[in-house]
mmCIF file of the N, C-alpha and C atoms, coordinates in Angstrom:
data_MODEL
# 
_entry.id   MODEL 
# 
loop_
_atom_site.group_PDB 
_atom_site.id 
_atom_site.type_symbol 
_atom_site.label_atom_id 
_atom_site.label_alt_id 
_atom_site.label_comp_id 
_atom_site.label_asym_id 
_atom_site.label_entity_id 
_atom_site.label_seq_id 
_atom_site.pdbx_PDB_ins_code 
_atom_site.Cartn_x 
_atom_site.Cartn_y 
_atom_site.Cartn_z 
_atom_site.occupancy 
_atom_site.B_iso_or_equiv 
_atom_site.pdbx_formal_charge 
_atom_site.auth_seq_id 
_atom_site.auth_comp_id 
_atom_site.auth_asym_id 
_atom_site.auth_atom_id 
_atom_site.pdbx_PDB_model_num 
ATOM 1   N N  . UNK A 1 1  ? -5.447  -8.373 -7.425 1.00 0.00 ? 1  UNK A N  1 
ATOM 2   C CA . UNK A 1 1  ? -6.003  -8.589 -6.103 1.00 0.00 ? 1  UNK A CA 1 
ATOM 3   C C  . UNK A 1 1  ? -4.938  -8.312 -5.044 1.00 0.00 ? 1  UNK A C  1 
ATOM 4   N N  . UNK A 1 2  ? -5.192  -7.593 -4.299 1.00 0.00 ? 2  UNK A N  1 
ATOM 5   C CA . UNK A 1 2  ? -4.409  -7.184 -3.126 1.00 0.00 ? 2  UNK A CA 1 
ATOM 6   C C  . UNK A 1 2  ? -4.245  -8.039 -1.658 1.00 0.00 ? 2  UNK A C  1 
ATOM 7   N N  . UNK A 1 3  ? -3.510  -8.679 -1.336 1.00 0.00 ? 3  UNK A N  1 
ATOM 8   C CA . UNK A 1 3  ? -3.191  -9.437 -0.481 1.00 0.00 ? 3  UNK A CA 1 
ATOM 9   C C  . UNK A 1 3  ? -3.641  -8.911 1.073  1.00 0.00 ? 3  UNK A C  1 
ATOM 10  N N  . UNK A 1 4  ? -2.725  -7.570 1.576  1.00 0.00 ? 4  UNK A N  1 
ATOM 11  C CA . UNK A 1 4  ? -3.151  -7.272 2.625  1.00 0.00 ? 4  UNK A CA 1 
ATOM 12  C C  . UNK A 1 4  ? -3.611  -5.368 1.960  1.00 0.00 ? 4  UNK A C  1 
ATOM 13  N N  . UNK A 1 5  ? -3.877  -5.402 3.198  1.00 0.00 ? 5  UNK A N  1 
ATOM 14  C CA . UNK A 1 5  ? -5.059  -3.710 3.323  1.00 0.00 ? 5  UNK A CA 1 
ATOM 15  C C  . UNK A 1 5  ? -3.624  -3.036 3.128  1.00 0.00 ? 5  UNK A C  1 
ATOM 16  N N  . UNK A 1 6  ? -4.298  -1.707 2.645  1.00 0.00 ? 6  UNK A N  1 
ATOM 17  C CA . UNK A 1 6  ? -3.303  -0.784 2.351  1.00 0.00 ? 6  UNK A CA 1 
ATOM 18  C C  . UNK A 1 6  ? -3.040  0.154  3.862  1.00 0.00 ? 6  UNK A C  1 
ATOM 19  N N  . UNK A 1 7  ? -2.037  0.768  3.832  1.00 0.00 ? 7  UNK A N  1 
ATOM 20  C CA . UNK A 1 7  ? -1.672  1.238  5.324  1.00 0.00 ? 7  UNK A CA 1 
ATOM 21  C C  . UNK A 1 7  ? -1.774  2.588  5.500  1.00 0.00 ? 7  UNK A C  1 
ATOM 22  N N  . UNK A 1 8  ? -2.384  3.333  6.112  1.00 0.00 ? 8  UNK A N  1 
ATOM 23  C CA . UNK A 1 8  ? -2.765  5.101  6.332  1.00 0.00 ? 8  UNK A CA 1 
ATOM 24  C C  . UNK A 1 8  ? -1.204  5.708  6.205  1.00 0.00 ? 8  UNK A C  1 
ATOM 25  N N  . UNK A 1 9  ? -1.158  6.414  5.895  1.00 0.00 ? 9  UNK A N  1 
ATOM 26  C CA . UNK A 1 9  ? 0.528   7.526  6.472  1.00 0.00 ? 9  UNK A CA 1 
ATOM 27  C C  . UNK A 1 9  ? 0.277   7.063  8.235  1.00 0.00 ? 9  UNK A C  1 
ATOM 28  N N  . UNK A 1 10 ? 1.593   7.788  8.391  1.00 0.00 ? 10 UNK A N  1 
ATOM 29  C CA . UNK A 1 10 ? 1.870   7.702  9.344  1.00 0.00 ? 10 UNK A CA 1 
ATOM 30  C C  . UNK A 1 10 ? 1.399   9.243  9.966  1.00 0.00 ? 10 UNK A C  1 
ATOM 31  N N  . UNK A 1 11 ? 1.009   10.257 9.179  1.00 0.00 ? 11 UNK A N  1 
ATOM 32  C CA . UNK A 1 11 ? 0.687   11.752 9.741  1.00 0.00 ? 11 UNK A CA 1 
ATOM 33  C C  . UNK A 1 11 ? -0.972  11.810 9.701  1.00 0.00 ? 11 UNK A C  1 
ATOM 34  N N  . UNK A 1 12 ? -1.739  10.506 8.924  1.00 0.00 ? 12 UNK A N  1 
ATOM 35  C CA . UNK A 1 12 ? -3.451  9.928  9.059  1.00 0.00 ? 12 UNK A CA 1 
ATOM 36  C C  . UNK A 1 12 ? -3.150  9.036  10.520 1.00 0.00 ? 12 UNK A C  1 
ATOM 37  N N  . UNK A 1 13 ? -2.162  8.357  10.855 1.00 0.00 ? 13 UNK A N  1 
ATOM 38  C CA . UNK A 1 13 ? -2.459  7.346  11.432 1.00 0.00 ? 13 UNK A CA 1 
ATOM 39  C C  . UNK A 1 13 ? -1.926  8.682  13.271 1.00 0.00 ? 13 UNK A C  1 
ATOM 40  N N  . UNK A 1 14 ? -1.448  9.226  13.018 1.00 0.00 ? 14 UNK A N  1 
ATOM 41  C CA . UNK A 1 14 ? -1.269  10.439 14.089 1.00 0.00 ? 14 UNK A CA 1 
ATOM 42  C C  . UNK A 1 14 ? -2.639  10.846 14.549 1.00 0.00 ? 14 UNK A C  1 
ATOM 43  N N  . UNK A 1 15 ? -2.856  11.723 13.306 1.00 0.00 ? 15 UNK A N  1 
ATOM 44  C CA . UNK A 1 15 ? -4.371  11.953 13.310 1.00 0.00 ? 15 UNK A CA 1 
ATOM 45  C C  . UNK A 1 15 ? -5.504  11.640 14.226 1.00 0.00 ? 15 UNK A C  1 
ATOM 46  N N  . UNK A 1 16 ? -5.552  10.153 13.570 1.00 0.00 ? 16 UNK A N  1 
ATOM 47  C CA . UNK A 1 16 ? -6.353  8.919  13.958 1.00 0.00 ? 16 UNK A CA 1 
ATOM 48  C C  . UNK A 1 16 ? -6.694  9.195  15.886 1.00 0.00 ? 16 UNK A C  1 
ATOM 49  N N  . UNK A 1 17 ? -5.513  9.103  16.136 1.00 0.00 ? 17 UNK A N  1 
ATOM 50  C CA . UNK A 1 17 ? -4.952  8.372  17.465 1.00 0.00 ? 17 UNK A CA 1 
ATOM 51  C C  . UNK A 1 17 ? -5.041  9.475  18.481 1.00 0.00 ? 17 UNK A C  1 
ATOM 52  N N  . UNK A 1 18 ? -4.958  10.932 17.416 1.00 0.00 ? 18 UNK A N  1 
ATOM 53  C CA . UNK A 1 18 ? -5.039  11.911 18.225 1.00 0.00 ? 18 UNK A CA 1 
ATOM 54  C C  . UNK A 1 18 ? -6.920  12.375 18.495 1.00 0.00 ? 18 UNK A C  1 
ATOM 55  N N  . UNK A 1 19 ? -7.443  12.036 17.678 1.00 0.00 ? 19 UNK A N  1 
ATOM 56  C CA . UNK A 1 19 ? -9.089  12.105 18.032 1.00 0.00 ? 19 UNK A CA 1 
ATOM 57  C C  . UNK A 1 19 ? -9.284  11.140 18.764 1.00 0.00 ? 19 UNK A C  1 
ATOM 58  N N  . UNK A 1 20 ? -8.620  9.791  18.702 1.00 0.00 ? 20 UNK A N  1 
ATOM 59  C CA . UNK A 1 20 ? -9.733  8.761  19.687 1.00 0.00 ? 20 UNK A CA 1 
ATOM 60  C C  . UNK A 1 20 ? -8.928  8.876  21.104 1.00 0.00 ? 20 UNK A C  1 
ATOM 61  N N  . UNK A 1 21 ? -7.533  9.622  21.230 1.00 0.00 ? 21 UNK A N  1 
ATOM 62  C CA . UNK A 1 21 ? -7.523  9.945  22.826 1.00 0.00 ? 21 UNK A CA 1 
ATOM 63  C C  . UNK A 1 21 ? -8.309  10.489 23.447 1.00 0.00 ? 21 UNK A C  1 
ATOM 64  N N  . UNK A 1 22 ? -9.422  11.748 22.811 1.00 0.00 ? 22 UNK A N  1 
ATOM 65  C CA . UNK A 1 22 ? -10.060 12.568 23.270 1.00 0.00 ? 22 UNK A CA 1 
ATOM 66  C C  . UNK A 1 22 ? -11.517 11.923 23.846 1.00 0.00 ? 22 UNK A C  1 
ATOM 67  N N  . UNK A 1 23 ? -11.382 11.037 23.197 1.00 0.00 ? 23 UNK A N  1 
ATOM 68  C CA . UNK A 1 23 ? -12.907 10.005 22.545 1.00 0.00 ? 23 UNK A CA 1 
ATOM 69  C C  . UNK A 1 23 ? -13.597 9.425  24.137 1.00 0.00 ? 23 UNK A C  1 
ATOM 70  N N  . UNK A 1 24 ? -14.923 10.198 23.966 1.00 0.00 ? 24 UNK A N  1 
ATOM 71  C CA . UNK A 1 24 ? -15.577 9.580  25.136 1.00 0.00 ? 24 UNK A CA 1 
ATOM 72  C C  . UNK A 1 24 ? -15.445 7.690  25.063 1.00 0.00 ? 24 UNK A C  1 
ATOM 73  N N  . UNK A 1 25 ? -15.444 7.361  24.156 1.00 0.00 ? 25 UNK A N  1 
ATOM 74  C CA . UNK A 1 25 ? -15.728 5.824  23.858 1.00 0.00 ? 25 UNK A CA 1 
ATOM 75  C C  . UNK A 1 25 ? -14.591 5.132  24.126 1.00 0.00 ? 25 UNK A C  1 
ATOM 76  N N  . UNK A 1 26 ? -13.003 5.739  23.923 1.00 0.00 ? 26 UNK A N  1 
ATOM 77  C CA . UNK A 1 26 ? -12.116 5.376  24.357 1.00 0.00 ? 26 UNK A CA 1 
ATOM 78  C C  . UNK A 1 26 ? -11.753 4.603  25.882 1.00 0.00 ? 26 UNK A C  1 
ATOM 79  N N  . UNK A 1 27 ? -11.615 3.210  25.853 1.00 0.00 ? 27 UNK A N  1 
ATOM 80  C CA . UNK A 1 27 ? -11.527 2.498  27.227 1.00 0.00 ? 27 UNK A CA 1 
ATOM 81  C C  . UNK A 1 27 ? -9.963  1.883  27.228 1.00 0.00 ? 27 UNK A C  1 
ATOM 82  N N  . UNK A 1 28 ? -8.911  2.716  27.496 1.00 0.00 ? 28 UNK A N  1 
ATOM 83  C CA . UNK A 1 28 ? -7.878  2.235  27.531 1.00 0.00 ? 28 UNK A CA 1 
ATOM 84  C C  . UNK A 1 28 ? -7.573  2.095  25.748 1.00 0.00 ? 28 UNK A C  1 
ATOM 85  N N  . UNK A 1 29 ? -7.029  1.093  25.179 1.00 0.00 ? 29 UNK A N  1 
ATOM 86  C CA . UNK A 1 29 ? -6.686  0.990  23.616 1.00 0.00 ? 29 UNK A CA 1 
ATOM 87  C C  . UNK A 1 29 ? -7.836  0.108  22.777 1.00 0.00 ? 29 UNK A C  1 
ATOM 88  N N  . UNK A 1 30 ? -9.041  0.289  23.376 1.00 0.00 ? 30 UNK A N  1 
ATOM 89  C CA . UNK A 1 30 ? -9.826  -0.452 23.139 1.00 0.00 ? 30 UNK A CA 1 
ATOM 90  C C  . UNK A 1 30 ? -11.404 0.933  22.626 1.00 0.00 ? 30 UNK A C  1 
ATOM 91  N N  . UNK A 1 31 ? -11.913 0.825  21.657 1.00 0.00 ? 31 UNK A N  1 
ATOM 92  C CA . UNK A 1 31 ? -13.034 1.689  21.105 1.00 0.00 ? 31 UNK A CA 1 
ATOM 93  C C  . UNK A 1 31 ? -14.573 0.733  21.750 1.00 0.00 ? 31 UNK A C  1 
ATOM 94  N N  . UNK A 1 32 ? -15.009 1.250  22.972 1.00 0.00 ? 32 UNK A N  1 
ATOM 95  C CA . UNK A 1 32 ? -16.183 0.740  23.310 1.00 0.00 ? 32 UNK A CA 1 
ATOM 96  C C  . UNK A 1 32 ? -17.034 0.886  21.801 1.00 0.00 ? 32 UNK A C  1 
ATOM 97  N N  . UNK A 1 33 ? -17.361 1.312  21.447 1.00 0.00 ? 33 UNK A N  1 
ATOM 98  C CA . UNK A 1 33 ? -18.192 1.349  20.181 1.00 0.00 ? 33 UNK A CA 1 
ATOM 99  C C  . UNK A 1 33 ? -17.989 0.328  19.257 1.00 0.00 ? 33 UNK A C  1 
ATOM 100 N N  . UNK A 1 34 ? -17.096 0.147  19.253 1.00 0.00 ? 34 UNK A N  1 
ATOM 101 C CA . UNK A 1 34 ? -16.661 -1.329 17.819 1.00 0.00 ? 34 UNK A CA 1 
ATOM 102 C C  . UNK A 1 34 ? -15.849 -2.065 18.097 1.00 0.00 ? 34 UNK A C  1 
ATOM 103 N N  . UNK A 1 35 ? -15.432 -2.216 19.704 1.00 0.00 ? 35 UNK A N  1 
ATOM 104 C CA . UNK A 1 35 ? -14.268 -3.173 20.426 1.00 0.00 ? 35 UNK A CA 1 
ATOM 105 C C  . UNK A 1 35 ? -13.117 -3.071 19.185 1.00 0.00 ? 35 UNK A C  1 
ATOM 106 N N  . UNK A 1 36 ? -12.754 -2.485 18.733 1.00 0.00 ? 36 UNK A N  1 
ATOM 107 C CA . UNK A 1 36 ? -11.408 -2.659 17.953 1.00 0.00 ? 36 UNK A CA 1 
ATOM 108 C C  . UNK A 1 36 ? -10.435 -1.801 19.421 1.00 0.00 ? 36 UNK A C  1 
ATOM 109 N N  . UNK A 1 37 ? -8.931  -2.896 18.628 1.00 0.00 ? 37 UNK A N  1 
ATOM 110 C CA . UNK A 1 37 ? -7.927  -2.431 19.299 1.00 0.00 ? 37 UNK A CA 1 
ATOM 111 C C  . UNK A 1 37 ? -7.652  -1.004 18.628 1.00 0.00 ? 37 UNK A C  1 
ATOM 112 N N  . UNK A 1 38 ? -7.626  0.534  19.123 1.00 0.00 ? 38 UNK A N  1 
ATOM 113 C CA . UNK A 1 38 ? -7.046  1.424  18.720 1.00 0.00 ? 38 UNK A CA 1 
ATOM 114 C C  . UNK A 1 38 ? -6.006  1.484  18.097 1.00 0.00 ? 38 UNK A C  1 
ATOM 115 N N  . UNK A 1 39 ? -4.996  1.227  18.120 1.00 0.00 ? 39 UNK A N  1 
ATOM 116 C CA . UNK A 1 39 ? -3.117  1.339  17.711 1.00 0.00 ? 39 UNK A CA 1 
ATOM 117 C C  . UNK A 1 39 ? -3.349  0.153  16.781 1.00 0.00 ? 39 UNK A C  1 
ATOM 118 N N  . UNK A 1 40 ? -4.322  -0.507 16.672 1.00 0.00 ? 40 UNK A N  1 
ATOM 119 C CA . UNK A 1 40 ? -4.156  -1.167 15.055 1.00 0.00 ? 40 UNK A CA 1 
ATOM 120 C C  . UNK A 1 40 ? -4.994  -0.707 14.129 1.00 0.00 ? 40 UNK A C  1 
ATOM 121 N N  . UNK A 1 41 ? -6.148  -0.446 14.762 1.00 0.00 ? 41 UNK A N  1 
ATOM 122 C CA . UNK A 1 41 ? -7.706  0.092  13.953 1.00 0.00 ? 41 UNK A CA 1 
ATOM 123 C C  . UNK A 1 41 ? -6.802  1.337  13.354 1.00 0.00 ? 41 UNK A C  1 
ATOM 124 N N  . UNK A 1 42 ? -5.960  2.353  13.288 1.00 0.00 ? 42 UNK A N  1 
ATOM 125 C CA . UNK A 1 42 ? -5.645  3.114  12.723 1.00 0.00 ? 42 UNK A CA 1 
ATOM 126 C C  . UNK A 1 42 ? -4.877  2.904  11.712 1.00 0.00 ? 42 UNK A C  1 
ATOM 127 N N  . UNK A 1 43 ? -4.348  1.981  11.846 1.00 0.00 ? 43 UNK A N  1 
ATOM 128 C CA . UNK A 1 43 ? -3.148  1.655  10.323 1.00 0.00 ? 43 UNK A CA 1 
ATOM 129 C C  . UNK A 1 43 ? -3.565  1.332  9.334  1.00 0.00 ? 43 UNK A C  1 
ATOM 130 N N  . UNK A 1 44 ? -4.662  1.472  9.316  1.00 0.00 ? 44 UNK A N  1 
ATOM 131 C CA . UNK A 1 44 ? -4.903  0.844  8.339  1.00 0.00 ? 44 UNK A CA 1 
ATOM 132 C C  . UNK A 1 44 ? -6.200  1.633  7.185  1.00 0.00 ? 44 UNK A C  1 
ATOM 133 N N  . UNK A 1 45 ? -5.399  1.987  6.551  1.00 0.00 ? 45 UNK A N  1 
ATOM 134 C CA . UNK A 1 45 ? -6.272  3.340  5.362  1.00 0.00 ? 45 UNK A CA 1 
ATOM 135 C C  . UNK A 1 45 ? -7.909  3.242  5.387  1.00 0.00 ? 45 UNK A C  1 
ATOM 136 N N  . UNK A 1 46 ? -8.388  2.174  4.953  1.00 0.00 ? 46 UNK A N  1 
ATOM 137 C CA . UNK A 1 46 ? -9.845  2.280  4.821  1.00 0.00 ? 46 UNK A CA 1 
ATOM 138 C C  . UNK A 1 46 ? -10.519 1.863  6.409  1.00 0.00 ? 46 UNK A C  1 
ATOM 139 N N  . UNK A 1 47 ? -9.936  1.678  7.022  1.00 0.00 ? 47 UNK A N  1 
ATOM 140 C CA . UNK A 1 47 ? -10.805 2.089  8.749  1.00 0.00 ? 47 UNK A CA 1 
ATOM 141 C C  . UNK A 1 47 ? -11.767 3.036  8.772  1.00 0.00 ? 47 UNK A C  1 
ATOM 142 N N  . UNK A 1 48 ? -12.660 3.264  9.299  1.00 0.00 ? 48 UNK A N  1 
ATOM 143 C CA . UNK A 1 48 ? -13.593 4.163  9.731  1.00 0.00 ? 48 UNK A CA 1 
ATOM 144 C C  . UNK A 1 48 ? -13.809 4.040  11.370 1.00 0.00 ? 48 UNK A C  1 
ATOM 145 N N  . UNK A 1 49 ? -13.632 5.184  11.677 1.00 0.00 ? 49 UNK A N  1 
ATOM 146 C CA . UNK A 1 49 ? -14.230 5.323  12.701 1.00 0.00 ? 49 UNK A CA 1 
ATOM 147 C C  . UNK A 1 49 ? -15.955 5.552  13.300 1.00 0.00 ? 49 UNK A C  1 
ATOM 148 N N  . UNK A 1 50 ? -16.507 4.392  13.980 1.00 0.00 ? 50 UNK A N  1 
ATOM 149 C CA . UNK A 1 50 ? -17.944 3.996  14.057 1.00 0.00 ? 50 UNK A CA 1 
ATOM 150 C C  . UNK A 1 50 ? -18.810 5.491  14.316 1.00 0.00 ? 50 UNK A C  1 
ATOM 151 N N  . UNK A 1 51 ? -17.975 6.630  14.858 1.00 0.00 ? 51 UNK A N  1 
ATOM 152 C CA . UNK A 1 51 ? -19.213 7.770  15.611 1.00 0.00 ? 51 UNK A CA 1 
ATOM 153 C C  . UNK A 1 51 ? -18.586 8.683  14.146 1.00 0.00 ? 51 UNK A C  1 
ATOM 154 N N  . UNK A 1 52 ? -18.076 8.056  13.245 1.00 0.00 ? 52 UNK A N  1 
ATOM 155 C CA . UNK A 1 52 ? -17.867 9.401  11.928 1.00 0.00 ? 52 UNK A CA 1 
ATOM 156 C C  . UNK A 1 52 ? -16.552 10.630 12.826 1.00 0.00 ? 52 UNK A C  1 
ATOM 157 N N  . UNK A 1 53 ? -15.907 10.070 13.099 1.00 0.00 ? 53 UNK A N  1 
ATOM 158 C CA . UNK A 1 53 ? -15.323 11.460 14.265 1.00 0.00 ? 53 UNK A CA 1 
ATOM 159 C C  . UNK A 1 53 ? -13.570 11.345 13.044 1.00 0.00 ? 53 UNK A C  1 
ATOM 160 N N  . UNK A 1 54 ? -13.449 10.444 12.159 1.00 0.00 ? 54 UNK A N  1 
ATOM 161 C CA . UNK A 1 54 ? -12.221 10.398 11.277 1.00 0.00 ? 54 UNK A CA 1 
ATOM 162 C C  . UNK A 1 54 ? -12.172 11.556 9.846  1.00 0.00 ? 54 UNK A C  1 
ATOM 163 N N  . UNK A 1 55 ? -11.415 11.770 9.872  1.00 0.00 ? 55 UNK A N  1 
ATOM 164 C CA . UNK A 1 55 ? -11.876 12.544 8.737  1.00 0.00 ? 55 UNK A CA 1 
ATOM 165 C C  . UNK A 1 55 ? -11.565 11.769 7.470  1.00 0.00 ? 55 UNK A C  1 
ATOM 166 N N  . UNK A 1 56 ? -12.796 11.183 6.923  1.00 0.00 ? 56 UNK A N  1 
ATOM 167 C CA . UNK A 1 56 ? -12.494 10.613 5.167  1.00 0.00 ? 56 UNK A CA 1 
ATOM 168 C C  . UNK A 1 56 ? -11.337 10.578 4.059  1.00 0.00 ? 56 UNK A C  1 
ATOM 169 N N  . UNK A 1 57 ? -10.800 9.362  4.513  1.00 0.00 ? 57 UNK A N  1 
ATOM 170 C CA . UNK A 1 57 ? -9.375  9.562  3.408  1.00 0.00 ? 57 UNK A CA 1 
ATOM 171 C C  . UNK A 1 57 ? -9.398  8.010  2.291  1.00 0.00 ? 57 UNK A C  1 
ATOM 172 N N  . UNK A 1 58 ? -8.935  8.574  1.148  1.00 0.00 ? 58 UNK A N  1 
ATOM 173 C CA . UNK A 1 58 ? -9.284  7.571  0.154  1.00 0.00 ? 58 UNK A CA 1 
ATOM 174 C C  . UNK A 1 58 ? -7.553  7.078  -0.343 1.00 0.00 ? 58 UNK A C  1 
ATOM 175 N N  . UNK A 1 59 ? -7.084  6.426  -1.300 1.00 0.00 ? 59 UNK A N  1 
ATOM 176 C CA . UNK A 1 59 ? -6.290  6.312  -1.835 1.00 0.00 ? 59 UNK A CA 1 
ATOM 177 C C  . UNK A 1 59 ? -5.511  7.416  -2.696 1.00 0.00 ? 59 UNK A C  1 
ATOM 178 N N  . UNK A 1 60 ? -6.622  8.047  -2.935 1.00 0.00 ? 60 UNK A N  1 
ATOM 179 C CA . UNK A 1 60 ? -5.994  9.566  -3.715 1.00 0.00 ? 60 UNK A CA 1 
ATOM 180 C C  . UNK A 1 60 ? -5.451  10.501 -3.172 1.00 0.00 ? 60 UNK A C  1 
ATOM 181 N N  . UNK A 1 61 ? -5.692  10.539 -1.795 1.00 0.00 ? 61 UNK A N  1 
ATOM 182 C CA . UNK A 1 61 ? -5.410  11.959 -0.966 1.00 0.00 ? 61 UNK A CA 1 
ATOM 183 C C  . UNK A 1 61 ? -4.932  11.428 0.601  1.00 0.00 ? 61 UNK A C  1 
ATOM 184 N N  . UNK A 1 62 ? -3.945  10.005 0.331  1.00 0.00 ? 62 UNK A N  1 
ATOM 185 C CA . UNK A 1 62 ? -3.260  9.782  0.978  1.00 0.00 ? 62 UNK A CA 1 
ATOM 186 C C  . UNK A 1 62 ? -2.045  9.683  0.901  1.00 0.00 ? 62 UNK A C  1 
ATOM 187 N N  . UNK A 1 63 ? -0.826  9.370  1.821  1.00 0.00 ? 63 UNK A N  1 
ATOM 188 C CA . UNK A 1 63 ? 0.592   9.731  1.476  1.00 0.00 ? 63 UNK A CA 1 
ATOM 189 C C  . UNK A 1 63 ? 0.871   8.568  2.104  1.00 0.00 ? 63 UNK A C  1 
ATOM 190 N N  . UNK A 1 64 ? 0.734   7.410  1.522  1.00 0.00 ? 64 UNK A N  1 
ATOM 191 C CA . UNK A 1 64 ? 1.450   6.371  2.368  1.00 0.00 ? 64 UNK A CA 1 
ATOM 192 C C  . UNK A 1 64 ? 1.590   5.646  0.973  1.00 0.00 ? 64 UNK A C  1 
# 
């Protein structure tokens, strides 16, 4: 059993941060769509982004 969530790379968590700047939904560091804080909602590997705009990453085909 795993204690805490596993953590994206740091070149997923780039990624991440670089689509939801663009992001109509984006209100400051905050995702109108799912009120998550941005700059944390990304660290964290199994996140999804609510409008599907992330691109699907699993444990296998991540580098962190």
């Amino acid at each position: 059993m795993k204690l805490f969530p596993e953590l994206a790379s740091l070149e997923i968590q780039d990624q991440r941060k670089d689509i939801c700047k663009e992001c109509d939904y984006r209100n400051g560091d905050i995702c109108s769509e799912c009120g998550c804080f941005i700059t944390l909602k990304v660290k964290f590997l199994k996140s999804k982004c609510p409008k599907n705009k992330w691109p699907t990453v699993t444990e296998n085909n991540s580098n962190s």
